[in-house]
C-alpha positions in Angstrom: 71.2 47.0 -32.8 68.8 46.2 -35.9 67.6 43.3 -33.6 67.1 45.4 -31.0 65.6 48.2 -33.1 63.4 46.1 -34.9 61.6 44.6 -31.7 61.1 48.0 -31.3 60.0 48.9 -34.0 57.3 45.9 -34.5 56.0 46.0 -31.1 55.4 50.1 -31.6 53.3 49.3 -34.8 51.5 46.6 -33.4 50.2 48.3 -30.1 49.4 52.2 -32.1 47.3 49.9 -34.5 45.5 48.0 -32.0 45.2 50.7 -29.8 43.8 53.4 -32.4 41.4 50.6 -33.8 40.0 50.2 -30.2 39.9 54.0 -28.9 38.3 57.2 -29.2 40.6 59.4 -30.8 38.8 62.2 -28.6 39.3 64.2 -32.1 37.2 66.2 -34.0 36.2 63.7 -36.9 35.1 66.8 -39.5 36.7 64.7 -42.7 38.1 68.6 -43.2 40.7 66.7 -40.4 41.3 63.5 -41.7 43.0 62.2 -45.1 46.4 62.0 -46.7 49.0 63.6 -45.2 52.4 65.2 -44.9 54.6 64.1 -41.6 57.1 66.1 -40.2 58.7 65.8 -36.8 59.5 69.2 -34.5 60.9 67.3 -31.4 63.0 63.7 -31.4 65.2 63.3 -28.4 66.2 60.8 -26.0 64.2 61.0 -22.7 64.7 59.5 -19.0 63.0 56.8 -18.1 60.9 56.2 -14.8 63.4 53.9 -13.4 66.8 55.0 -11.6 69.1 52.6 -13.5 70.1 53.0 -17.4 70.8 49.5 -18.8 71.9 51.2 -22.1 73.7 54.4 -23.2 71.9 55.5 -26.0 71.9 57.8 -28.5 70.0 58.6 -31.7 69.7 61.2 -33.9 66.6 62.2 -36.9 68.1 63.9 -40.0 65.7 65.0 -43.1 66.8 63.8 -46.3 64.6 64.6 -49.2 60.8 63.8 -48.5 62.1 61.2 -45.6 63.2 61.3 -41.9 66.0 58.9 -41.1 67.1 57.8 -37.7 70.5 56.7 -36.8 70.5 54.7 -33.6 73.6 54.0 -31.5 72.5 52.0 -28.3 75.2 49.7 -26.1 73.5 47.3 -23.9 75.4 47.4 -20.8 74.6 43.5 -19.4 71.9 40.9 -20.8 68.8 42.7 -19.8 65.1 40.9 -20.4 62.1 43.3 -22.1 59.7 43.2 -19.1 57.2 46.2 -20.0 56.5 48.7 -23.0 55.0 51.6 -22.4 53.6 54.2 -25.3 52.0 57.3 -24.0 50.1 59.8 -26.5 49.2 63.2 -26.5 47.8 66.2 -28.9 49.4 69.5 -28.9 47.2 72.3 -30.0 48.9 75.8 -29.0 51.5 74.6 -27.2 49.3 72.7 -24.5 49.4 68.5 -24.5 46.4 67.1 -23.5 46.7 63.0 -22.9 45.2 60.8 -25.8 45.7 57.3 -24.4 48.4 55.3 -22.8 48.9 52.0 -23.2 51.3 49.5 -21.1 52.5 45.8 -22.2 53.4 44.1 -19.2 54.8 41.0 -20.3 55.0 41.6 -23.9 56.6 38.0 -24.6 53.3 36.9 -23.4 51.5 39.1 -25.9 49.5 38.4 -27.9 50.1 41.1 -30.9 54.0 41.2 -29.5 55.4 38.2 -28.3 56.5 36.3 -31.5 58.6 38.9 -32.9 60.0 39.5 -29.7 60.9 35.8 -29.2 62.7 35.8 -33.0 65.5 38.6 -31.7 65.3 37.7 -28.0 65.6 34.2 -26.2 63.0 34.4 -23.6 62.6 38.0 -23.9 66.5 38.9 -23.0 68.7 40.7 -25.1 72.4 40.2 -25.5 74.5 42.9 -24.2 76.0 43.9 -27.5 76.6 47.5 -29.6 73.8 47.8 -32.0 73.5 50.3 -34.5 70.5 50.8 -36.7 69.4 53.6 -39.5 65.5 53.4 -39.9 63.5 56.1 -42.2 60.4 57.2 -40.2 58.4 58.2 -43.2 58.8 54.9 -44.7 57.8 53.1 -41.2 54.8 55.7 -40.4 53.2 55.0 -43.6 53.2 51.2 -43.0 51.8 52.0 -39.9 48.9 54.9 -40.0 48.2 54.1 -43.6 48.0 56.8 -46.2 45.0 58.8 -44.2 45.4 59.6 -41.0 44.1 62.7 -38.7 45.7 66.0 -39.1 47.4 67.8 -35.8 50.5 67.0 -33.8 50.9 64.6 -31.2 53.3 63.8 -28.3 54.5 60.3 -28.6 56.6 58.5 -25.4 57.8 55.4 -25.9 59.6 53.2 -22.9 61.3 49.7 -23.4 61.8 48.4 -19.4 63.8 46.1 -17.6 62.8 45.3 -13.9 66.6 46.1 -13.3 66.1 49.2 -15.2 65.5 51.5 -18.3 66.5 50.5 -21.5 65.4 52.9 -23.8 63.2 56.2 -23.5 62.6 58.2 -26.7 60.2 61.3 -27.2 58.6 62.5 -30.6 56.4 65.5 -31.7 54.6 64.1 -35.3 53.0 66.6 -37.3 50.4 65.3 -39.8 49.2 68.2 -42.4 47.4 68.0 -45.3 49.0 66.8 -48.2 49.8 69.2 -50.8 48.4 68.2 -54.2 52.1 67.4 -56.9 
């Protein structure tokens, strides 16, 4: 599972930072909205995937402990399944209403550029094993390696797909909200 887990994790960070280095963030860039922040989440749950096969069962949950979010993965990989496509999708939420910040699709992401050598390290030719992995990750930890220490304040929709051509293998949903962060 960490293998697993950490091709996920690696390929996530590489495409948000390309992709938020290359877009618009169709934001209001007042510097009233940008700067350090505080991260919560208010939704993390497992989500179906576009295809009508499951190649995993899956579960994970997000627990608060202290200042940190931890997630506890638990995903069995039915048969020996090869990463063919990664898909993020973005949105804000302002009151209740999502409105589509980018999306971004890796069709053969062990031909990536920004993906495919970490991919390569857990996965010959881009397959994984079918095994039980289990992996606990802290979120805060891995957000702040990834946005930084500044980031724009608001709440966004994050769906992230890991695909097979044979099917789904993982799905996952999040709401972040980035606040201000309160002076100590």
């Amino acid at each position: 599972m960490y293998r697993f887990i950490t091709i996920l994790k690696v390929c996530l960070a590489i495409l948000l930072i390309y992709e938020a280095n290359s877009i618009d963030l169709k934001l209001n860039k007042d510097w009233d909205n940008y700067g350090p922040y505080d991260l919560n989440w208010s939704r993390y749950e497992i989500c179906s995937g576009p295809k009508l096969k499951n190649l995993t069962f899956f579960s994970t949950t997000l627990v608060k402990e202290g200042d940190s979010y931890v997630s506890q993965f638990n995903c069995t990989l039915l048969a020996p399944a090869r990463i063919d496509e990664i898909k993020i999708i973005v949105h804000t939420v302002k009151d209740n209403r999502t409105s589509l910040l980018w999306s971004y699709k890796v069709n053969n992401p062990c031909q990536h550029y920004a993906v495919a050598s970490f991919i390569e390290k857990y996965a010959k030719n881009c397959v994984l094993k079918q095994e039980n992995y289990m992996l606990t990750a802290n979120f805060t930890e891995i957000s702040y390696m990834f946005f930084g220490t500044s980031f724009f304040y608001g709440e966004y929709k994050l769906k992230v797909l890991l695909l097979s051509k044979k099917g789904n293998l993982m799905c996952l949903v999040m709401n972040s909200n980035f606040t201000k962060k309160k002076a100590l």
